[in-house]
matplotlib code that plots the C-alpha trace (Angstrom):
import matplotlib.pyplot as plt

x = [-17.5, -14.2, -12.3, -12.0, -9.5, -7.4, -5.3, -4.2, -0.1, 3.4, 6.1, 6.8, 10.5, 11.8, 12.9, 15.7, 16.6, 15.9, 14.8, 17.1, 19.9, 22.3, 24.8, 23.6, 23.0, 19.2, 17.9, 15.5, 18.5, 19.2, 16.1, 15.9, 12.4, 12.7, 12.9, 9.7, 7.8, 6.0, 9.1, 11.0, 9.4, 10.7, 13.9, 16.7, 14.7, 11.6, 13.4, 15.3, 11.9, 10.3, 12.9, 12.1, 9.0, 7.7, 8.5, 8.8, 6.5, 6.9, 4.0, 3.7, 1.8, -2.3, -1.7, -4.0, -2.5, -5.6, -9.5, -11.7, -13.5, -10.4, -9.6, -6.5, -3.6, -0.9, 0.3, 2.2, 4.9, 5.2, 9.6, 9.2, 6.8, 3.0, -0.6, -4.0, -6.6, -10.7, -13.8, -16.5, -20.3, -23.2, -23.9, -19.8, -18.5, -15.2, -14.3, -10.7, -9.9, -6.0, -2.9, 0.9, 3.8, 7.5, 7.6, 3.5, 1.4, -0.9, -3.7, -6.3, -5.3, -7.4, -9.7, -10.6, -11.3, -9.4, -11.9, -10.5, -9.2, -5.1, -3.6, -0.7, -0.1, 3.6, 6.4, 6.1, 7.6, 6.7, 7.1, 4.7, 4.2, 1.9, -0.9, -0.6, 3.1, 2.6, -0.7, 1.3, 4.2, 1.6, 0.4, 3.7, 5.1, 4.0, 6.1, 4.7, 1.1, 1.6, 3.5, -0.4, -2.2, -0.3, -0.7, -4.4, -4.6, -3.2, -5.7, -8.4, -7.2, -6.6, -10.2, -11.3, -9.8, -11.2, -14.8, -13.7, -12.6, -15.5, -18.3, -16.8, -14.6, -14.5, -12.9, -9.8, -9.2, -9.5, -6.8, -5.0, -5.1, -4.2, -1.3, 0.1, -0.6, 1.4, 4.3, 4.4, 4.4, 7.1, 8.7, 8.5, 10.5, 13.1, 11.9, 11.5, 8.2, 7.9, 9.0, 6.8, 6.0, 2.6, 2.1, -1.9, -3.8, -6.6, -8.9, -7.6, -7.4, -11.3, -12.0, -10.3, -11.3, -15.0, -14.5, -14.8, -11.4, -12.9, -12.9, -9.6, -7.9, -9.8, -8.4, -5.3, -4.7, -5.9, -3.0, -1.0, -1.9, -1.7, 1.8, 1.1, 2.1, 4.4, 3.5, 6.6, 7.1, 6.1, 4.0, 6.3, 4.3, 6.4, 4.7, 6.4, 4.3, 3.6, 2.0, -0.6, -1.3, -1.9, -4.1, -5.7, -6.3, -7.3, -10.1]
y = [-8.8, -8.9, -6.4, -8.2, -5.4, -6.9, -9.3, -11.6, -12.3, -11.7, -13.0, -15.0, -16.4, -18.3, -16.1, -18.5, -21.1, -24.8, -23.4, -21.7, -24.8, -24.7, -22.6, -20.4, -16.6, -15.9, -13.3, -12.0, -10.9, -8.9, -7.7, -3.4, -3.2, -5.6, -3.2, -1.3, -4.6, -7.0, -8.9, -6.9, -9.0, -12.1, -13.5, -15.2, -18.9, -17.5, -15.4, -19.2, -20.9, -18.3, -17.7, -21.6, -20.8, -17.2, -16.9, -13.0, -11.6, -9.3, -7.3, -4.7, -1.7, -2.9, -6.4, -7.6, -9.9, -10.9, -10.1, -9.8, -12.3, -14.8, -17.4, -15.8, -18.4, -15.8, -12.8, -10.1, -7.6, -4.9, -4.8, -2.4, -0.1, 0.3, -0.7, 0.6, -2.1, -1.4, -2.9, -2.7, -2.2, -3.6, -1.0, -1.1, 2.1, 1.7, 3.1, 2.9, 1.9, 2.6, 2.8, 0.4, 1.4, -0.1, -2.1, -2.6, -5.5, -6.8, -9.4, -9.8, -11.7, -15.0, -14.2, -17.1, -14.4, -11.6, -8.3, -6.0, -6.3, -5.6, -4.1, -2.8, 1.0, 0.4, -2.0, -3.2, -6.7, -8.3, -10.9, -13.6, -15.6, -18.8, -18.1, -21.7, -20.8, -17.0, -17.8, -20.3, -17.6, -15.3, -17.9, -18.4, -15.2, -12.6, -9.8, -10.5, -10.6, -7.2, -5.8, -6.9, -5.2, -2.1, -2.9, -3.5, -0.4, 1.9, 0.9, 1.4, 5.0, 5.4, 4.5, 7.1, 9.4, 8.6, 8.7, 12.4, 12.9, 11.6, 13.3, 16.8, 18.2, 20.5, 19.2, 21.3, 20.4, 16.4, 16.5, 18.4, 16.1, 13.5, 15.3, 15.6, 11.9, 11.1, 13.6, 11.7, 8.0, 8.9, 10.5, 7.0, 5.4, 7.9, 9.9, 13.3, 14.7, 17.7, 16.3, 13.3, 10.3, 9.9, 6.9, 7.4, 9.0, 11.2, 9.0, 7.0, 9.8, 10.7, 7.0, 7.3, 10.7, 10.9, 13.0, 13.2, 13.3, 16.7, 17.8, 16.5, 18.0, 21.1, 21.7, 20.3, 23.6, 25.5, 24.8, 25.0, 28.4, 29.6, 28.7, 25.6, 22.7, 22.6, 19.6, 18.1, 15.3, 11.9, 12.1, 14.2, 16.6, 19.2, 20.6, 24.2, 26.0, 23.3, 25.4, 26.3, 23.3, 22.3, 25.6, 24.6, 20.9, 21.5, 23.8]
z = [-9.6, -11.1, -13.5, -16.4, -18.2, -15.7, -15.1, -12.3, -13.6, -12.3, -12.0, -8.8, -8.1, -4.9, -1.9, -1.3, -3.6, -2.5, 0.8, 3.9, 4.2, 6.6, 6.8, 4.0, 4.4, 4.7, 2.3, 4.8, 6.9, 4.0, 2.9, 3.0, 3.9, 6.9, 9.5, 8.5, 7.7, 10.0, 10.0, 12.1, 14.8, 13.9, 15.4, 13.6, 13.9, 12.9, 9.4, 8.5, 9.5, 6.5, 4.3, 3.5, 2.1, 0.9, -2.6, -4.6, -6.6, -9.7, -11.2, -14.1, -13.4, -13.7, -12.8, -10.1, -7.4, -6.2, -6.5, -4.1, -2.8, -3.8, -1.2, 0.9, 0.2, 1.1, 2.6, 1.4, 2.0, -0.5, -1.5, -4.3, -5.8, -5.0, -4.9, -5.3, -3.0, -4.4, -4.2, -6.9, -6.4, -8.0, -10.8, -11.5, -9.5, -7.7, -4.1, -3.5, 0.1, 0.1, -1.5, -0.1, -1.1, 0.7, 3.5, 4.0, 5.1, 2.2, 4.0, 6.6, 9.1, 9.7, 7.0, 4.4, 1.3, -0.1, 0.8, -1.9, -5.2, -5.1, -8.6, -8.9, -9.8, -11.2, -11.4, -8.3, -6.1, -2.9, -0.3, -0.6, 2.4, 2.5, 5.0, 6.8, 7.7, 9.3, 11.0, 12.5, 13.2, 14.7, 17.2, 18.3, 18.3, 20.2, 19.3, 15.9, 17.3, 18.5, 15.1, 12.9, 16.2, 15.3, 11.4, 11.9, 14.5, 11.9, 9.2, 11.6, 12.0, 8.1, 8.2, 10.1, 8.2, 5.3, 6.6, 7.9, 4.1, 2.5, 4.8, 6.2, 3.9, 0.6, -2.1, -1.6, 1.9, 0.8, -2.0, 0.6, 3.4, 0.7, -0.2, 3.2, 4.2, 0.6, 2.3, 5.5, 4.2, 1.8, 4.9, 6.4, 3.6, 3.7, 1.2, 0.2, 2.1, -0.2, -3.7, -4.1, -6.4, -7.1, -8.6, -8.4, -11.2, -11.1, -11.5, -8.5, -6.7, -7.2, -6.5, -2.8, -2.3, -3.6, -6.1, -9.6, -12.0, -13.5, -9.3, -8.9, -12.0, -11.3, -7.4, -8.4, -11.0, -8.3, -5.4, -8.4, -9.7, -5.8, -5.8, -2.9, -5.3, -8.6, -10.7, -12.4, -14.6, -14.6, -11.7, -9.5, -6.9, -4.9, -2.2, -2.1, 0.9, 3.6, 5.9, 3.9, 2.3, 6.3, 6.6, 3.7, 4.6, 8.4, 6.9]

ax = plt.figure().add_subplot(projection="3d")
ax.plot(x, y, z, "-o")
ax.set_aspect("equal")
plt.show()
């Protein structure tokens, strides 16, 4: 089933114009997420040999890039901005699997169809690679081999901890734990871990979490009024007492 309030657009632009000729300078060299993305396992060859073919990819916040069950053409590297991935069941409720933000893999390796639905929470841009290219990259590379065993590791583990989420905690200690994951991936980027962009809303937050947006808005007020979070503007969260957002969120 596909959401029909939205829609699959964007704009998509050539990573390097007329392909990687010689002598010119390769925009993945250049690229600021490189050394957090998969590609950071490519050599020199390997970036020319792509730069020749992925393409960017601009989307406005609620644009779908793909829908699940599409065929898998591509992958993706998020450049800018951020993602919400979903799946829909049968009677139309949505469970919310995960959230990219800078430098993360979008794809499942080897797979023929798209699993989730991928919409875009804001602004966002990414590195579109054609599928026939870096599964051919993969089999030859093994430092990238290793990089998706680490990227499929890692969801594995976010996984987990989701099932943790959804079965064992209160709905305090789940917004917490989100909180704190949102703190450490922003730490990753080189952001602030205690005043953070959430680009999420409520109800996405309930839809990951298993909650309901009258839960969500409810335990949100509460760290507020307890002085662990200030809400600022435009989706700005500061987290003002860590360690008891961590008390709070380890039960």
């Amino acid at each position: 089933m596909k959401v029909e309030s939205n829609s699959r657009t964007g704009t998509l632009t050539s990573g390097a114009s007329n392909g990687a000729s010689v002598g010119a300078v390769n925009p993945c060299s250049d690229c600021d997420v490189k050394s957090r993305a998969v590609c950071a396992a490519l050599d020199d060859s390997e970036l020319n040999e792509l730069a020749k073919v992925n393409r960017h990819r601009s989307l406005g916040a609620g644009d779908c890039l793909f829908f699940e069950g599409d065929p898998n053409e591509a992958y993706y590297v998020v450049m800018d901005g951020s993602l919400k991935l979903y799946k829909l069941l049968a009677d139309g409720r949505r469970q919310v699997t995960g959230f990219l933000f800078k430098g993360d893999f979008l794809g499942l390796a080897f797979a023929d169809e798209h699993s989730v639905t991928a919409e875009a929470l804001e602004t966002a841009k990414l590195c579109q690679m054609p599928r026939s290219t870096f599964e051919v990259l993969v089999g030859d590379s093994q430092p990238l081999g290793r990089k998706l065993l680490q990227v499929a590791s890692r969801g594995i583990a976010s996984a987990q901890e989701q099932m943790l989420l959804l079965g064992r905690k209160t709905a305090q200690e789940r917004l917490a734990s989100f909180l704190l994951w949102l703190s450490a991936r922003a730490e990753e980027r080189g952001d602030s871990s205690t005043v953070l962009s959430v680009p999420m809303s409520r109800t996405d937050m309930g839809d990951y979490l298993g909650l309901t947006v009258e839960t969500v808005s409810r335990t949100v007020t509460k760290l507020k009024t307890s002085g662990v979070i200030h809400l600022g503007d435009k989706g700005m969260i500061q987290i003002v007492d860590l360690d008891r957002l961590e008390d709070i969120a380890a039960g």
